[in-house]
PABA-91789 format. One line per field, with one value per atom (N, C-alpha, C, O): x negated, y negated, z; residue in one letter; residue number from 1; atom name. Coordinates in Angstrom, 3 decimals. Layout:
u = X  ... $
v = Y  ... $
w = Z  ... $
residuo = A  ... $
num = NUM  ... $
atomo = CA  ... $
***
This chain:
u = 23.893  23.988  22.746  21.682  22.767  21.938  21.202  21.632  19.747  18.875  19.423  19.908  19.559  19.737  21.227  21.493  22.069  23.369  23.054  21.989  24.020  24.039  25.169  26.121  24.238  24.694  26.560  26.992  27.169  28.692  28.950  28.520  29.957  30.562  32.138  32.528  32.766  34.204  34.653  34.053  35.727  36.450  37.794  38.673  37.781  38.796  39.781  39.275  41.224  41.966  42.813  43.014  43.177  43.912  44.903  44.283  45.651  47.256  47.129  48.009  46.515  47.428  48.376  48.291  49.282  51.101  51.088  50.652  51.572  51.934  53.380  54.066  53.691  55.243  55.397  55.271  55.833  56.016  54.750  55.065  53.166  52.155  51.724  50.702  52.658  52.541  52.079  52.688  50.746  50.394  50.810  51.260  51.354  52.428  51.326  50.565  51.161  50.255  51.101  52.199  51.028  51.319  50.693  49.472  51.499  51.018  50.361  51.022  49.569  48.753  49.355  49.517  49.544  50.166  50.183  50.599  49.541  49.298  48.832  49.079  47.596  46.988  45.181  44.329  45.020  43.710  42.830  41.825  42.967  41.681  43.068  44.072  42.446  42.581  43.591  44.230  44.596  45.987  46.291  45.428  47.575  47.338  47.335  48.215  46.357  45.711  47.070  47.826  46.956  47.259  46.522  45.415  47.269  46.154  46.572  47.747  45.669  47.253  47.219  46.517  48.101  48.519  47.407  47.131  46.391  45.758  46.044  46.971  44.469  44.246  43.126  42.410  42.526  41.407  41.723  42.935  41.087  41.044  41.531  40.346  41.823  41.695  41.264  40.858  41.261  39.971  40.790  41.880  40.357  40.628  42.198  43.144  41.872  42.625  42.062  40.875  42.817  42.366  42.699  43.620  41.680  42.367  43.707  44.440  44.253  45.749  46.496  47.480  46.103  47.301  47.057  48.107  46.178  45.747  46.506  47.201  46.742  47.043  49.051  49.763  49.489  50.838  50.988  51.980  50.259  50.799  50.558  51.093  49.924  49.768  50.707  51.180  51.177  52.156  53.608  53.958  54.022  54.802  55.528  56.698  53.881  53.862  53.990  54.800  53.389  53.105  53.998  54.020  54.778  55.700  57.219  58.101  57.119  58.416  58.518  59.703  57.538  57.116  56.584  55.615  57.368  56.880  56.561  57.271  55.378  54.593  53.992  53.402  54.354  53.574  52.597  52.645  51.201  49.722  49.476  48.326  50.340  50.427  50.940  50.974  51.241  51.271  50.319  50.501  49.228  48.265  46.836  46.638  45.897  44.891  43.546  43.835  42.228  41.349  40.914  40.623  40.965  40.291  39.528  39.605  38.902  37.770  37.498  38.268  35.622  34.976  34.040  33.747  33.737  33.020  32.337  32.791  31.129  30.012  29.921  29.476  30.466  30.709  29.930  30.479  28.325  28.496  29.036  29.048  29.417  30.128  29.282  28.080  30.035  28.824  28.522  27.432  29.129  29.664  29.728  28.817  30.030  30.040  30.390  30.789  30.012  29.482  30.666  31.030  31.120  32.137  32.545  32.279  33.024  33.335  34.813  35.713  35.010  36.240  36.876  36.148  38.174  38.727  40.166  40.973  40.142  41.498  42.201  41.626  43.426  44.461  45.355  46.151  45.373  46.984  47.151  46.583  48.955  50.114  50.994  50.373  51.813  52.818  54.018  54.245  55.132  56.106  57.266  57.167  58.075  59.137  60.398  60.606  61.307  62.564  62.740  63.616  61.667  62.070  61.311  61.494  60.442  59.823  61.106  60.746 $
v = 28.240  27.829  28.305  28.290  28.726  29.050  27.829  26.897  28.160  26.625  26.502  25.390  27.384  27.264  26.518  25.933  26.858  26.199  24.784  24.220  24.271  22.446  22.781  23.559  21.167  20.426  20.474  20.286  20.568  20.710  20.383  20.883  19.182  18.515  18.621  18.755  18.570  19.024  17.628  17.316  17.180  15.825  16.398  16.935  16.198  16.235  14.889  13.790  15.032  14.004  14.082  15.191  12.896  12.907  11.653  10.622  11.668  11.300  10.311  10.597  9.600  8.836  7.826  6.752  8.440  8.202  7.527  8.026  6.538  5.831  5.410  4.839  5.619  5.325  5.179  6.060  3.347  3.343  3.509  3.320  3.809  3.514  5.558  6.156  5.948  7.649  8.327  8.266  9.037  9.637  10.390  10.893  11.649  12.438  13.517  13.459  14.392  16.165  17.220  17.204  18.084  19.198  20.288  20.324  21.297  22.400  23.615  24.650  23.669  24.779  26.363  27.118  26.395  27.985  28.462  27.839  29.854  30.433  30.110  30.278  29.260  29.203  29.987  29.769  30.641  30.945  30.270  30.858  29.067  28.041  27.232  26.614  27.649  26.566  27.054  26.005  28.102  28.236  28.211  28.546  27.794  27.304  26.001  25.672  25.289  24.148  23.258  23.622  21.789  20.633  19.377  18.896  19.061  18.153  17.086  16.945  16.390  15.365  16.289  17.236  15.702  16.076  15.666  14.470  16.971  16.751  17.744  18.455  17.341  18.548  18.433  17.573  19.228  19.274  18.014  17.931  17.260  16.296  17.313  17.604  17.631  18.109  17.396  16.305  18.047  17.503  16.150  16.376  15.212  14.031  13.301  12.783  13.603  12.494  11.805  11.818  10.599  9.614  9.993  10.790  9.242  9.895  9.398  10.363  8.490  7.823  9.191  9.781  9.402  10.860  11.592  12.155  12.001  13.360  13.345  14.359  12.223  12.147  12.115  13.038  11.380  11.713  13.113  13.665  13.784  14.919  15.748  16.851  15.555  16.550  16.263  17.175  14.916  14.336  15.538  16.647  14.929  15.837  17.283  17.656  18.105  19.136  19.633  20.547  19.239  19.255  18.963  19.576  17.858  17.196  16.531  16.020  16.697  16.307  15.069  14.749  13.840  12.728  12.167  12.545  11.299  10.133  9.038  8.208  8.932  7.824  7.231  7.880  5.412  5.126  4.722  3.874  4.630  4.156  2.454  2.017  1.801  0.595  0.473  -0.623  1.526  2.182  2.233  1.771  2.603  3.303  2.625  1.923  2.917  1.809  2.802  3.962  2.548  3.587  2.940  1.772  4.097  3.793  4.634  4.902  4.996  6.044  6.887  7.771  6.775  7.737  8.864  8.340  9.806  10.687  11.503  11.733  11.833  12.679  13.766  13.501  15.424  16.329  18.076  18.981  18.174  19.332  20.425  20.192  21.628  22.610  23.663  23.601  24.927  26.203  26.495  27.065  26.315  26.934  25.386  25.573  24.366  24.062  22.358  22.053  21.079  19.721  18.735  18.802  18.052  17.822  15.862  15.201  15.498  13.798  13.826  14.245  13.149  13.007  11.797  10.823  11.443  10.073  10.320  11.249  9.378  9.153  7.948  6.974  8.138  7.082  6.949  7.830  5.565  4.898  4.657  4.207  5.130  4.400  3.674  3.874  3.214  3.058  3.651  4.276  3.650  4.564  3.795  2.647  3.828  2.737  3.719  4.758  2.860  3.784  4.857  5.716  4.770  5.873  7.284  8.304  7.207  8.020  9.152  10.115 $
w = 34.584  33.203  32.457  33.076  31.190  30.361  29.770  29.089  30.313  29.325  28.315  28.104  27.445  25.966  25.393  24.342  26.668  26.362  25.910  26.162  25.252  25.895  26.721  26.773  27.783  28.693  28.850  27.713  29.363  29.716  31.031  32.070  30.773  32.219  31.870  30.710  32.673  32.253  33.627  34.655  33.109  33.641  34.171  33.497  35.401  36.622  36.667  36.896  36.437  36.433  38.246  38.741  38.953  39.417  40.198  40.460  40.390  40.852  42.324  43.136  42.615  43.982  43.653  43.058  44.185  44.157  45.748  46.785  45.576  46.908  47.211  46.364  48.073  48.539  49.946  50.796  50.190  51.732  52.393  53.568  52.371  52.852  52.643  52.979  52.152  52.047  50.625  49.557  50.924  49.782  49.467  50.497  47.838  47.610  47.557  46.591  48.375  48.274  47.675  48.231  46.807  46.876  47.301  47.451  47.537  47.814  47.126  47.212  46.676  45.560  45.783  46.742  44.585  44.750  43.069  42.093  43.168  42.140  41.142  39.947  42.144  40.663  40.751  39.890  41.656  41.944  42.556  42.957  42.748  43.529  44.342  43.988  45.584  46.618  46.805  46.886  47.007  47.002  48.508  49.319  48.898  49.947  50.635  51.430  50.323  50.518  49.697  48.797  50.562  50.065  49.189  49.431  48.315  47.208  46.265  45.924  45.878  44.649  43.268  42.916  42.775  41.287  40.664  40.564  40.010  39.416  38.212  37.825  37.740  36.007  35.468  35.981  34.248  33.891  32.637  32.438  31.967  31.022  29.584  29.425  29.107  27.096  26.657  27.056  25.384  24.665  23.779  23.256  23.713  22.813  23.442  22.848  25.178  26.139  26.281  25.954  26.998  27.784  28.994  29.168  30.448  31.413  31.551  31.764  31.529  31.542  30.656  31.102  29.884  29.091  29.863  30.168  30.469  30.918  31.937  32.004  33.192  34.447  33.740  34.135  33.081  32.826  32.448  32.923  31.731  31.605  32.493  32.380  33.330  34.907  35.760  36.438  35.903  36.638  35.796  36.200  34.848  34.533  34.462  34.371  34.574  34.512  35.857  36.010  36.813  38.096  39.284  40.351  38.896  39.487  39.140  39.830  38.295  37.284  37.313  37.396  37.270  37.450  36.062  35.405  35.844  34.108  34.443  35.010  34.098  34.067  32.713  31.850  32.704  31.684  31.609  32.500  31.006  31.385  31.742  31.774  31.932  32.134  33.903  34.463  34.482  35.549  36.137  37.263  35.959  36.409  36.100  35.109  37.048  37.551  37.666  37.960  37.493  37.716  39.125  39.382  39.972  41.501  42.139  43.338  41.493  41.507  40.939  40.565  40.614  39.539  40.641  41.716  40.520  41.442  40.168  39.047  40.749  40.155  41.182  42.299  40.750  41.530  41.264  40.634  42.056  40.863  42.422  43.631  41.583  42.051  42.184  41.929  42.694  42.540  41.223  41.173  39.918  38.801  38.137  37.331  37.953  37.301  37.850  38.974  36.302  37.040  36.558  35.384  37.221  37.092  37.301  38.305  36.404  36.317  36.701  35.972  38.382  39.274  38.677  38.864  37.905  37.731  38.722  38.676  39.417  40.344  39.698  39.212  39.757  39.195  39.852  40.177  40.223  41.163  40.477  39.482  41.116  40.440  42.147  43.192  42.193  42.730  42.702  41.665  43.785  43.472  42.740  43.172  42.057  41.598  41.613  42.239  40.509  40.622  39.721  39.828  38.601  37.811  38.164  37.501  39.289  39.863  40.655  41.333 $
residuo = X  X  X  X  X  X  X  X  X  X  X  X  X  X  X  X  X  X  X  X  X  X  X  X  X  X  X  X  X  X  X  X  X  X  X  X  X  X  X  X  X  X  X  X  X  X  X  X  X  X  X  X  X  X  X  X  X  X  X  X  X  X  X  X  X  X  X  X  X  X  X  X  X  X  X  X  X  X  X  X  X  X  X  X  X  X  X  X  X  X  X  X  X  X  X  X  X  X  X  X  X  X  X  X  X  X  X  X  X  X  X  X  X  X  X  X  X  X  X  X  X  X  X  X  X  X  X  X  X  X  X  X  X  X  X  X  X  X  X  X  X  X  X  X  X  X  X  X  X  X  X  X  X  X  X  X  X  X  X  X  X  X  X  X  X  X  X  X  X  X  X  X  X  X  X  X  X  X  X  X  X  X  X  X  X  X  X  X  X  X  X  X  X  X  X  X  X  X  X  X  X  X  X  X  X  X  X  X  X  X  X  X  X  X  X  X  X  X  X  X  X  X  X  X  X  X  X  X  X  X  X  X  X  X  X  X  X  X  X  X  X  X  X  X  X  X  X  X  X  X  X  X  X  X  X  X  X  X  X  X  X  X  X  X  X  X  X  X  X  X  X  X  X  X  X  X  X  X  X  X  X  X  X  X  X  X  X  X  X  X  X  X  X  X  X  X  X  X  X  X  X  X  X  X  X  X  X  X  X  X  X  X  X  X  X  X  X  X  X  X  X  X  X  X  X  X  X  X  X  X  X  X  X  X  X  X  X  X  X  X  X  X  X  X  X  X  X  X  X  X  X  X  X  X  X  X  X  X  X  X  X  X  X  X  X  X  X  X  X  X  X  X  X  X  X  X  X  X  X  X  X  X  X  X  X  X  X  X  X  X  X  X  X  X  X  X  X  X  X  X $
num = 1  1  1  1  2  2  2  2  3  3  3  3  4  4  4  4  5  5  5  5  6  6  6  6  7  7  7  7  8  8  8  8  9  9  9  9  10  10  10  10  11  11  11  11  12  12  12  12  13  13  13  13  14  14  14  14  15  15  15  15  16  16  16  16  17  17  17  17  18  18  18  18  19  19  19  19  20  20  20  20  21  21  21  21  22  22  22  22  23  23  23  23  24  24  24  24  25  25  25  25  26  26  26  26  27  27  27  27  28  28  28  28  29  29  29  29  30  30  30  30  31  31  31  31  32  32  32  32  33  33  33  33  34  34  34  34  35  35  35  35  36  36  36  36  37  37  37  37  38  38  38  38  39  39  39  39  40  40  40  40  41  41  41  41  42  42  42  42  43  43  43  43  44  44  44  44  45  45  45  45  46  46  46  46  47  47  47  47  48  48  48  48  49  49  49  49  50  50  50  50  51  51  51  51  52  52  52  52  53  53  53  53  54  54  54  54  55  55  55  55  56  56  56  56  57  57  57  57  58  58  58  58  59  59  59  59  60  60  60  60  61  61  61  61  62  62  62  62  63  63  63  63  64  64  64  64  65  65  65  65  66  66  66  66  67  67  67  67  68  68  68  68  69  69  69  69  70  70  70  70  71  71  71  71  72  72  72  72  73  73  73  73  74  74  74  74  75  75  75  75  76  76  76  76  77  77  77  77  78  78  78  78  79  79  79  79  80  80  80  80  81  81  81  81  82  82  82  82  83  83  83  83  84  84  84  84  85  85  85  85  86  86  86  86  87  87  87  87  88  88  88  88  89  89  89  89  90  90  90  90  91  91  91  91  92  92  92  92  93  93  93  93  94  94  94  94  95  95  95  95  96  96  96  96  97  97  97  97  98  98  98  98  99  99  99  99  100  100  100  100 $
atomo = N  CA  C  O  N  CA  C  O  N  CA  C  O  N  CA  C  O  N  CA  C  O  N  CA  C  O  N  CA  C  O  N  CA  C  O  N  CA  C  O  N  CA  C  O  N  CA  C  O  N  CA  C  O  N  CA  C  O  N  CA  C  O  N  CA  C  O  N  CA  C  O  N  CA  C  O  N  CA  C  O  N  CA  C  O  N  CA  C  O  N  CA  C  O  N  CA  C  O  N  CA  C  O  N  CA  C  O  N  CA  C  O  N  CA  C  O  N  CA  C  O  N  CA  C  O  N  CA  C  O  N  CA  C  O  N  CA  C  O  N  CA  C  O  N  CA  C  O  N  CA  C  O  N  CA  C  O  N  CA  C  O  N  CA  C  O  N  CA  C  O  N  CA  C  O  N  CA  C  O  N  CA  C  O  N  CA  C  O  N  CA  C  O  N  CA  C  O  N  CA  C  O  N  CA  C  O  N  CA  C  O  N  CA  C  O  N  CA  C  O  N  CA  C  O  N  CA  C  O  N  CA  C  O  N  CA  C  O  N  CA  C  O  N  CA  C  O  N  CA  C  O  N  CA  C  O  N  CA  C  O  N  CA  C  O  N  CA  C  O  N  CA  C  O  N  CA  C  O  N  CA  C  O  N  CA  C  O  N  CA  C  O  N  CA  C  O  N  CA  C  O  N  CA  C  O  N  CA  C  O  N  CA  C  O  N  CA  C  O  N  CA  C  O  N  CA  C  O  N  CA  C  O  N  CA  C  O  N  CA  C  O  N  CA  C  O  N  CA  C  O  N  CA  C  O  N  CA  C  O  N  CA  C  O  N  CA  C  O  N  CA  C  O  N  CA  C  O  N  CA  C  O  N  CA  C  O  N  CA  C  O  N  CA  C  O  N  CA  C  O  N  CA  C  O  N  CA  C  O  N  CA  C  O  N  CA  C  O  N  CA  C  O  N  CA  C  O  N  CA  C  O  N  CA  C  O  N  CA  C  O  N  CA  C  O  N  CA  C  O $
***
């Protein structure tokens, strides 16, 4: 990072989906990082979300999964820096129900 920059942290959203004692992974593919690899439904935050929007619309996009924020619970915050860049982890349970 450039001194001169300002400071920039970019916010990581993600997904534990529980069903039956089973967490839901997907499989990464085409997207350049991690492909391959298994992971939850995540996403990067936009600008002027909450993480609760952020995590439905990854769910959606990701999984064809609707969720409403009354769903969903914060269960972990992580402070992550990277090679490249520093990063604020929010994880969000939900449970599985029927409209899942």
């Amino acid at each position: 990072m450039n001194k001169n920059e300002p400071f920039k942290i970019f916010i990581a959203i993600f997904l534990v989906l529980i069903k039956d004692g089973q967490v839901l992974l997907l499989k990464r593919t085409n997207t350049g990082y991690q492909d391959g690899k298994y992971g939850l439904v995540a996403g990067h935050l936009e600008e002027s979300e909450t993480a609760r929007q952020g995590i439905i619309r990854e769910a959606k996009e990701e999984a064809g999964i609707t969720l409403k924020p009354a769903d969903l619970e914060v269960v972990h915050v992580m402070h992550r820096y990277g090679s490249d860049r520093e990063y604020i982890d929010i994880h969000l349970k939900t449970k599985f129900d029927s409209r899942i």
